[in-house]
C-alpha positions in Angstrom: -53.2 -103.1 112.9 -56.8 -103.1 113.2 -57.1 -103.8 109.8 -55.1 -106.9 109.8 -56.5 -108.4 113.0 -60.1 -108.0 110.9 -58.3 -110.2 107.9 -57.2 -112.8 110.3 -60.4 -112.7 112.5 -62.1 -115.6 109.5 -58.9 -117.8 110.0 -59.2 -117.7 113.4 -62.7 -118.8 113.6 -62.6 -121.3 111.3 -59.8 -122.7 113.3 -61.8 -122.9 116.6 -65.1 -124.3 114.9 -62.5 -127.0 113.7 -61.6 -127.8 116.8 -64.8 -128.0 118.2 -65.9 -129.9 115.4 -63.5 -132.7 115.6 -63.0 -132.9 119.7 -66.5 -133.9 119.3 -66.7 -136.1 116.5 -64.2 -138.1 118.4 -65.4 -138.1 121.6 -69.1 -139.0 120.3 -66.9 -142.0 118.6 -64.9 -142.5 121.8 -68.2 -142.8 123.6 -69.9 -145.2 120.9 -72.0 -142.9 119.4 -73.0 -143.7 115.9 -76.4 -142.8 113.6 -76.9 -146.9 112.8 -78.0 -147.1 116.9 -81.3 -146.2 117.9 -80.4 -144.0 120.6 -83.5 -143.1 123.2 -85.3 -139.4 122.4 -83.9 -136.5 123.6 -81.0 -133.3 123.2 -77.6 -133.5 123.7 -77.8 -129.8 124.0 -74.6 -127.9 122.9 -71.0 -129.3 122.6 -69.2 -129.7 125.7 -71.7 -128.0 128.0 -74.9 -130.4 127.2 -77.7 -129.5 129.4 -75.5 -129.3 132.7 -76.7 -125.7 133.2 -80.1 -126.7 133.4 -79.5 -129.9 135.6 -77.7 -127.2 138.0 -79.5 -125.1 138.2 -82.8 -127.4 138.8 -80.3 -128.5 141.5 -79.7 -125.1 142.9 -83.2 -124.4 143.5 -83.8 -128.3 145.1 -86.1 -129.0 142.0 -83.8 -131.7 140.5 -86.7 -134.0 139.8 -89.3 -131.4 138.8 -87.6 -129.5 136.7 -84.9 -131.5 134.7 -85.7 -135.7 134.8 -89.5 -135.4 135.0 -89.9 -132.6 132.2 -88.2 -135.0 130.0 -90.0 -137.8 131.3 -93.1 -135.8 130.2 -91.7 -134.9 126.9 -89.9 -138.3 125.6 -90.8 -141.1 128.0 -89.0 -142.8 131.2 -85.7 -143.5 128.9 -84.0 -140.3 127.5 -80.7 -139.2 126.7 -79.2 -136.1 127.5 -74.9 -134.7 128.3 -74.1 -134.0 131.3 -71.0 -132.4 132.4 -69.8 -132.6 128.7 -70.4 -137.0 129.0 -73.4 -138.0 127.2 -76.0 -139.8 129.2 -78.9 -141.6 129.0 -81.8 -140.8 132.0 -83.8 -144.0 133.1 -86.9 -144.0 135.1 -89.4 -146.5 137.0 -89.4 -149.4 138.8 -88.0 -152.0 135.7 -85.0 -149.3 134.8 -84.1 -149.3 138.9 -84.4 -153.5 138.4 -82.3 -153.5 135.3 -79.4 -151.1 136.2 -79.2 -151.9 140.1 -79.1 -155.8 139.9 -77.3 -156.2 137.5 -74.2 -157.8 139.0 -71.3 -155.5 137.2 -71.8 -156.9 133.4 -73.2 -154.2 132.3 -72.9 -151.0 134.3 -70.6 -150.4 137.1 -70.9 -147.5 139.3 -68.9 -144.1 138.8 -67.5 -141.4 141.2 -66.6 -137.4 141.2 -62.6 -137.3 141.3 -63.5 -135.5 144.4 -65.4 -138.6 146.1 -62.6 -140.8 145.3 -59.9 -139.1 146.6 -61.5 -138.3 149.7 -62.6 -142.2 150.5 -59.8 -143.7 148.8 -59.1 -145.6 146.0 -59.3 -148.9 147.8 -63.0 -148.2 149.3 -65.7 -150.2 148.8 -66.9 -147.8 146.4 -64.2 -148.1 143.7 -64.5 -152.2 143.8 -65.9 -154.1 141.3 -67.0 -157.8 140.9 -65.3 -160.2 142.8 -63.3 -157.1 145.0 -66.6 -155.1 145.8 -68.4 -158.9 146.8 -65.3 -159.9 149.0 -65.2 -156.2 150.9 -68.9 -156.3 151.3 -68.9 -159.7 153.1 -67.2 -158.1 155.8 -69.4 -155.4 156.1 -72.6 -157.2 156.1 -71.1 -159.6 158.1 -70.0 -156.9 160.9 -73.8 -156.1 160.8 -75.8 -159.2 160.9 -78.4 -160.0 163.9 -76.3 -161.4 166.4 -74.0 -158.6 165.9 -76.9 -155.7 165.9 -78.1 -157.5 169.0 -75.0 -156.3 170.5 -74.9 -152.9 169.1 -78.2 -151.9 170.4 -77.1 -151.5 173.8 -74.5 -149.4 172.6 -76.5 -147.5 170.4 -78.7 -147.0 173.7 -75.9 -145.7 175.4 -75.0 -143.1 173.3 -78.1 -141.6 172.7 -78.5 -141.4 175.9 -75.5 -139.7 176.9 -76.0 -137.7 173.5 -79.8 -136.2 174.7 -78.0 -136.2 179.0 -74.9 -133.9 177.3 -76.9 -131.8 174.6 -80.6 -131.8 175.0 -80.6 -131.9 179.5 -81.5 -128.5 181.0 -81.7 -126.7 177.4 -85.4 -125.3 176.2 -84.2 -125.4 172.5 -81.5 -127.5 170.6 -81.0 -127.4 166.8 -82.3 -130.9 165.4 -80.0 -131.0 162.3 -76.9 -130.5 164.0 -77.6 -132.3 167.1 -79.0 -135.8 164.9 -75.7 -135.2 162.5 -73.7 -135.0 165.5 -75.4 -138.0 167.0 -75.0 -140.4 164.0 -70.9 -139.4 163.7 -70.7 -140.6 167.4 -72.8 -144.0 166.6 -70.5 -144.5 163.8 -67.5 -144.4 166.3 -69.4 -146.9 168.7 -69.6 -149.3 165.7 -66.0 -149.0 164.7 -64.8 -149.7 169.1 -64.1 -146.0 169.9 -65.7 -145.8 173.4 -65.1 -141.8 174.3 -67.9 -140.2 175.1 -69.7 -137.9 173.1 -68.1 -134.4 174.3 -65.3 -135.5 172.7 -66.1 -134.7 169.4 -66.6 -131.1 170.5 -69.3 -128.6 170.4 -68.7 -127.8 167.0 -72.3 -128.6 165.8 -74.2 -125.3 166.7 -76.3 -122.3 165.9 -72.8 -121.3 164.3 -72.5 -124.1 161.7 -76.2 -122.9 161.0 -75.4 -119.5 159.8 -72.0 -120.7 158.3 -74.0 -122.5 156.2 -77.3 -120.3 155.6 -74.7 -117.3 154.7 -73.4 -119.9 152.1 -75.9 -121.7 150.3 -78.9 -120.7 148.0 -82.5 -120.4 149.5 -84.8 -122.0 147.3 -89.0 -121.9 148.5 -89.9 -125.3 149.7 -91.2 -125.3 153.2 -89.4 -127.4 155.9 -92.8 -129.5 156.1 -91.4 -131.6 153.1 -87.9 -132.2 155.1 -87.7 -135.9 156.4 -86.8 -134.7 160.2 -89.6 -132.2 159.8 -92.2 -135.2 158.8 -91.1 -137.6 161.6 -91.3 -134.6 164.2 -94.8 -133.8 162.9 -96.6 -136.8 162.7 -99.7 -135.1 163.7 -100.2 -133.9 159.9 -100.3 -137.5 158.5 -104.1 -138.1 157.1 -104.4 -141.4 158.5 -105.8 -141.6 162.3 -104.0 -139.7 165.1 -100.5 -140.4 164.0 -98.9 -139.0 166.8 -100.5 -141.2 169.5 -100.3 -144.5 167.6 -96.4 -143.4 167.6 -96.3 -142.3 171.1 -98.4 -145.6 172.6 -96.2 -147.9 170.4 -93.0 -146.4 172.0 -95.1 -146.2 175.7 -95.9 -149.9 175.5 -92.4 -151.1 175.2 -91.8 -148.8 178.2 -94.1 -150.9 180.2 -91.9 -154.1 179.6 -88.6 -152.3 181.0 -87.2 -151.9 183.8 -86.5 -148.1 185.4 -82.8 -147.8 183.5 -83.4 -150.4 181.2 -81.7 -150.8 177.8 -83.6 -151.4 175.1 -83.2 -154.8 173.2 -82.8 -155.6 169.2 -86.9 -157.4 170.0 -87.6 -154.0 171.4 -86.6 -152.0 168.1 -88.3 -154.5 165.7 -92.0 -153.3 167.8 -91.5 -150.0 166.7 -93.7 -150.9 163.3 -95.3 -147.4 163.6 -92.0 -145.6 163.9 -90.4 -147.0 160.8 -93.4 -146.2 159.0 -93.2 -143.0 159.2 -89.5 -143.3 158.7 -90.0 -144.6 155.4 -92.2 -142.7 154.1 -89.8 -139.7 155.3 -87.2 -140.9 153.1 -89.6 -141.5 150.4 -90.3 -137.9 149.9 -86.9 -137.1 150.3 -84.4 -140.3 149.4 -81.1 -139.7 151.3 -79.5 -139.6 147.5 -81.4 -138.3 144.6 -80.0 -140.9 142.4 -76.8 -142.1 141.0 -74.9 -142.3 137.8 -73.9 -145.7 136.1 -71.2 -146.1 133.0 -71.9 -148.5 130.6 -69.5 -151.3 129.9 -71.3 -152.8 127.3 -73.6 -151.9 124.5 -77.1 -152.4 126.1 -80.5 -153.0 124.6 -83.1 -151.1 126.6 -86.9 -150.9 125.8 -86.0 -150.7 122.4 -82.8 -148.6 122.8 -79.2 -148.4 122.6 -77.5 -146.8 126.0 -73.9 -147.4 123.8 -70.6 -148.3 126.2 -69.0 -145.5 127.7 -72.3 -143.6 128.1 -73.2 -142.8 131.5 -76.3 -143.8 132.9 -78.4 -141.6 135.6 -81.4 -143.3 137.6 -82.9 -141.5 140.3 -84.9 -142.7 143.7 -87.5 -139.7 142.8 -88.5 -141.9 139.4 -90.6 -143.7 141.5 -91.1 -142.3 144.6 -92.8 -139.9 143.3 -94.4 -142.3 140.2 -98.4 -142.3 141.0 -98.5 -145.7 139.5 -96.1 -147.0 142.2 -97.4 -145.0 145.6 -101.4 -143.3 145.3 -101.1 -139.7 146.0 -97.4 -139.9 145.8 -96.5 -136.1 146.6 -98.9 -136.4 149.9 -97.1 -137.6 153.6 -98.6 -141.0 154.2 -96.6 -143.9 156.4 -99.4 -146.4 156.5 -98.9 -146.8 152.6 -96.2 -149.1 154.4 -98.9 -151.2 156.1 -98.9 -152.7 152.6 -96.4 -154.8 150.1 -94.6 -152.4 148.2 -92.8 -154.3 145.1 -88.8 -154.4 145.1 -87.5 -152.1 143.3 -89.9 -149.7 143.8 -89.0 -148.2 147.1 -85.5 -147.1 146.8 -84.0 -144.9 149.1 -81.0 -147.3 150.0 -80.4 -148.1 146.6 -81.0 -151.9 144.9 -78.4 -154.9 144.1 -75.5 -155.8 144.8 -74.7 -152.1 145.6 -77.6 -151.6 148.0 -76.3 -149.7 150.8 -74.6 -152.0 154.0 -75.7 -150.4 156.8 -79.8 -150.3 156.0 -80.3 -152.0 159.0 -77.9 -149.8 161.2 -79.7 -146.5 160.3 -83.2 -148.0 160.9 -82.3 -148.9 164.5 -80.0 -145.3 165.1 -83.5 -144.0 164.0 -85.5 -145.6 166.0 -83.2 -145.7 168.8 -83.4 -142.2 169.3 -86.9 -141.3 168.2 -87.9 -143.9 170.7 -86.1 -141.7 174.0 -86.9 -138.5 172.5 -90.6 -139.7 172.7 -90.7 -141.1 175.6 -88.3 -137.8 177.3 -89.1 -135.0 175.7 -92.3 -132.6 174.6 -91.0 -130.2 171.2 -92.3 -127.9 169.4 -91.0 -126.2 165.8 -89.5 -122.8 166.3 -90.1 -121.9 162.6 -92.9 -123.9 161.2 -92.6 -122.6 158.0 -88.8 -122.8 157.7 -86.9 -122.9 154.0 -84.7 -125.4 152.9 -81.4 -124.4 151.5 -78.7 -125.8 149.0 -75.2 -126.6 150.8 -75.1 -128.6 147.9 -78.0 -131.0 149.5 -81.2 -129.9 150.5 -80.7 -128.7 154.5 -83.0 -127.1 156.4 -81.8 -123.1 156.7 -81.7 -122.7 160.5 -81.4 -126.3 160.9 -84.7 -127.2 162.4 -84.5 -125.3 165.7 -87.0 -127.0 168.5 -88.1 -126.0 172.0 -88.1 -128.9 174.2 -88.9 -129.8 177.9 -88.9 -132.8 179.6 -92.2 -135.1 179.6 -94.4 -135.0 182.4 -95.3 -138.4 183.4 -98.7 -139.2 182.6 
């Protein structure tokens, strides 16, 4: 038996090199893929698999930048190709690539989603629309959020922070900053949308236990917490410019002075808070709120020389800039007055760019500020574990979720 297994062991292999062989001729044909094309530099790795064990596991470890797009970068230059999740790709970096995918208004990339994502937003959202569907649904979204109707929100904003910090932070001398900000920004979503129950409705189901559920689960990897965005805004002392923390502190105590005991802050109140969304942005330019996203060609494009054929994906990532020394001086070093000077569009791109830019920029600036402005003014903190890890859940989160003793300010 043995003996004929070893006769048809050949035959068998043959068969499955075949098969390989042909499933990706065809798909390479499917995809565009032809020798006459000047394709960018770079592996495709092997069939089917690519190089998505190395983009994982650069991923694992919270080193997607370092260790998989700016090797390349290094070895072929800021356009590459590469397969990813056995779909052939082309990597683009800097801030001309960001201009030429992002603003391009759907003729030739449109945006692509996990199975996963789309069936958990639906296949209606916003996401899924293209052209004259995504324009029409965006309206209504930017609409829903212009200044006169921000000028409303703040109040309500106001509100619940307020009765966030008076149900979660009063009378406690440490709370857990991850959970407690994630838990805030789920309750200002249901302010925007008319829901007017008060935030112990939701439940205290944001807590030290969520923090080992999800330390047990995930991969440590060795950054410090000093390069997570909370962390940077909570220690504004380490920024190398003058005393960060005062100029913070004074800017938030001088609109103070103009309010009333029990006052509400107002949407002119929020736009003097110059220092605050400094440091804010320079938060989320170390650490973009999305690493990136992929694109899917709809057309053969000519790029710097290139081919990215149709049906190729296309990857570009916030971090090809951010982190670009030609764009930001010193870029791996915490800085927020960089911001005290122009920064050219598509350079700084943590919301994204084009007509896909995220909708509600201007809502998160002012749920930042909002509450960094009456956890300033309320509250002295401290770090619990200044050295703490950041962990993998699959995006970068801080391993005990950024634990801080608190008290209530003394007034000066």
């Amino acid at each position: 038996m043995a003996v004929e297994m070893n006769n048809f062991l050949p035959l068998i292999l043959f068969c499955i090199a075949a098969i390989i062989s042909s499933t990706v001729f065809f798909q390479r044909k499917k995809c565009g893929y032809t020798t006459k094309r000047k394709l960018p530099p770079g592996q495709l790795g092997l069939p089917f698999i690519g190089e998505t064990m190395e983009f994982y596991e650069a991923q694992r470890i919270n080193r997607l930048f370092e260790d998989f797009v700016e090797l390349r970068v290094a070895k072929y230059g800021k356009i590459f190709k590469t397969s990813l999740m056995g779909l052939p790709t082309i990597g683009v970096n800097g801030a001309k690539a960001n201009r030429f995918i992002l603003s391009n208004k759907f003729k030739l990339v449109i945006s692509t989603w996990p199975s996963s994502s789309v069936q958990l937003m639906g296949r209606n959202s916003i996401m899924e629309k293209h052209g004259d569907q995504h324009r029409f649904r965006r309206s209504l979204i930017t609409s829903s959020l212009s200044c006169s109707a921000l000028q409303s929100l703040v109040p309500k904003i106001c509100r619940a922070v307020q009765l966030h910090l008076k149900s979660y932070w009063h009378g406690k001398e440490n709370v857990i900053l991850y959970c407690s900000t994630k838990l805030l920004t789920f309750t200002s979503v249901r302010v925007l949308v008319g829901d007017q129950c008060g935030a112990r409705d939701v439940g205290d189901q944001c807590g030290a236990r969520d923090v080992g559920k999800f330390r047990e689960s995930s991969v440590r990897c060795s950054c410090s917490t000093d390069q997570h965005p909370w962390i940077w805004i909570f220690k504004g002392e380490e920024s190398k410019g003058d005393n960060s923390e005062d100029v913070g502190e004074s800017e938030h105590d001088d609109v103070m002075k103009t309010k009333k005991e029990g006052e509400e802050l107002t949407l002119e109140n929020v736009k003097k808070m110059e220092y605050s969304w400094e440091a804010a942005r320079e938060s989320m330019r170390l650490f973009p709120p999305i690493f990136g996203s992929f694109r899917k060609a709809v057309a053969d494009i000519e790029y710097q020389g290139f081919t990215i054929p149709k049906g190729w994906k296309v990857l570009w990532t916030a971090y090809g800039t951010h982190y670009d020394g030609e764009c930001f001086k010193n870029p791996r070093r915490y800085d927020p007055s960089r911001f005290q000077e122009f920064v050219p569009p598509y350079v700084y791109v943590p919301f994204g760019g084009g007509p896909r830019s995220c909708a509600g920029y201007q809502l998160a600036k002012f749920n930042i500020l909002i509450f960094l402005h009456y956890v300033v003014t309320g509250y002295d903190w401290s770090l619990v574990h200044p050295q703490e890890s950041i962990i993998m859940y699959p995006l970068p989160l801080p391993s005990q979720g950024i634990p801080i003793y608190i008290s209530p300010k003394t007034p000066k």
